[in-house]
C-alpha positions as CSV (number, residue, x, y, z in Angstrom):
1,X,12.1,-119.6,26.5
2,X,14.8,-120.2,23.9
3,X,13.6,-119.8,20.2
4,X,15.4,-120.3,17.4
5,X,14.8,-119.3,13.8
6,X,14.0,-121.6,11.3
7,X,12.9,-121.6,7.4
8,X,9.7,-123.6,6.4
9,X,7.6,-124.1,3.4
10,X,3.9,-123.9,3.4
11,X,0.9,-124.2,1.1
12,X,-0.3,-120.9,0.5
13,X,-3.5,-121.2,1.5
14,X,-2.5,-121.7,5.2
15,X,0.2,-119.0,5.6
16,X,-3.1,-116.9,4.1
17,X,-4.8,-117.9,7.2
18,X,-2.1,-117.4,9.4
19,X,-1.5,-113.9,8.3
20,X,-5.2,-113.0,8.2
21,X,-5.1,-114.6,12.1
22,X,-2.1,-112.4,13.0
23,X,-3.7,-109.2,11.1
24,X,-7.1,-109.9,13.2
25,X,-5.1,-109.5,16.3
26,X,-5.8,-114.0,16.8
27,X,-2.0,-114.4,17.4
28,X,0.8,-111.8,17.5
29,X,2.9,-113.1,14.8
30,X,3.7,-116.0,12.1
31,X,5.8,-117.3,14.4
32,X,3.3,-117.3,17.3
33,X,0.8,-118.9,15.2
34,X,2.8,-121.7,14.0
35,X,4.6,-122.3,17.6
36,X,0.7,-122.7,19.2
37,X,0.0,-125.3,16.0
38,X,2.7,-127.5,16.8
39,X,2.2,-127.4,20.5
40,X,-1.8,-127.9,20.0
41,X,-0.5,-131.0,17.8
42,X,2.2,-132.6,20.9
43,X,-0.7,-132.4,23.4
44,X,-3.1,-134.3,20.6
45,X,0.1,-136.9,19.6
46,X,0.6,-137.1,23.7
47,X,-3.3,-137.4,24.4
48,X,-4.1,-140.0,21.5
49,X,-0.8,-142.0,23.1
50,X,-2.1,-141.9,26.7
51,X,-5.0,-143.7,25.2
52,X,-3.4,-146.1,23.2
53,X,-1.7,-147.2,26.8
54,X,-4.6,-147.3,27.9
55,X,-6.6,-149.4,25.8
56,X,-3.8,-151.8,25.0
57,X,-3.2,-150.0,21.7
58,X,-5.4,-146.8,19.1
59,X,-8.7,-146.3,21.0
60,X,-11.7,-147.8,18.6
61,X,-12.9,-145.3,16.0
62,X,-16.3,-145.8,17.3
63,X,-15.2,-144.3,20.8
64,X,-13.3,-141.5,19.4
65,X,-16.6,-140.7,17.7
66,X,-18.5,-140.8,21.2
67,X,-15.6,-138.7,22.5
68,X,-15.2,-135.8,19.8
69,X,-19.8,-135.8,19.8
70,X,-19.4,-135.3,23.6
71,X,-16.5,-133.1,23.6
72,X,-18.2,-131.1,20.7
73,X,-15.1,-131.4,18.5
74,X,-14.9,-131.6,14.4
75,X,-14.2,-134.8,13.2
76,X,-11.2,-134.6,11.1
77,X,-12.9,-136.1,8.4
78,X,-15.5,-133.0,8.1
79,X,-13.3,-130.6,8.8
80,X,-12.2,-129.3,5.6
């Protein structure tokens, strides 16, 4: 795969994570960290616009509730 180098700013709080993740052997760089965010984020923007086709536009907040319960996922709103 072709990579290319790039410079980004980031609250210091989550670079502190990302190092601490890289340090605790959870990724093998920065780099690696960041690259599996933004791919984790494409396959939720990809999934979330599957389901907009599906329902004819944003699925209702009420079934993404159902979904995330079932699916044992955070809501975003409690995950802080």
């Amino acid at each position: 795969m072709r990579t290319e180098r790039v410079t980004i700013s980031l609250p210091a709080d989550l670079l502190a994570a990302a190092r601490q993740a890289v340090a605790h052997g959870a990724a093998p760089s920065i780099s690696a960290y960041v690259a599996d965010a933004l791919s984790a984020r494409q396959l939720r923007e990809r999934s979330l616009a599957t389901l907009a086709t599906l329902y004819g536009g944003p699925p209702p907040p009420d079934e993404l509730d159902e979904a995330r319960r079932t699916l044992r996922l955070v809501p975003p709103a409690a995950a802080v």
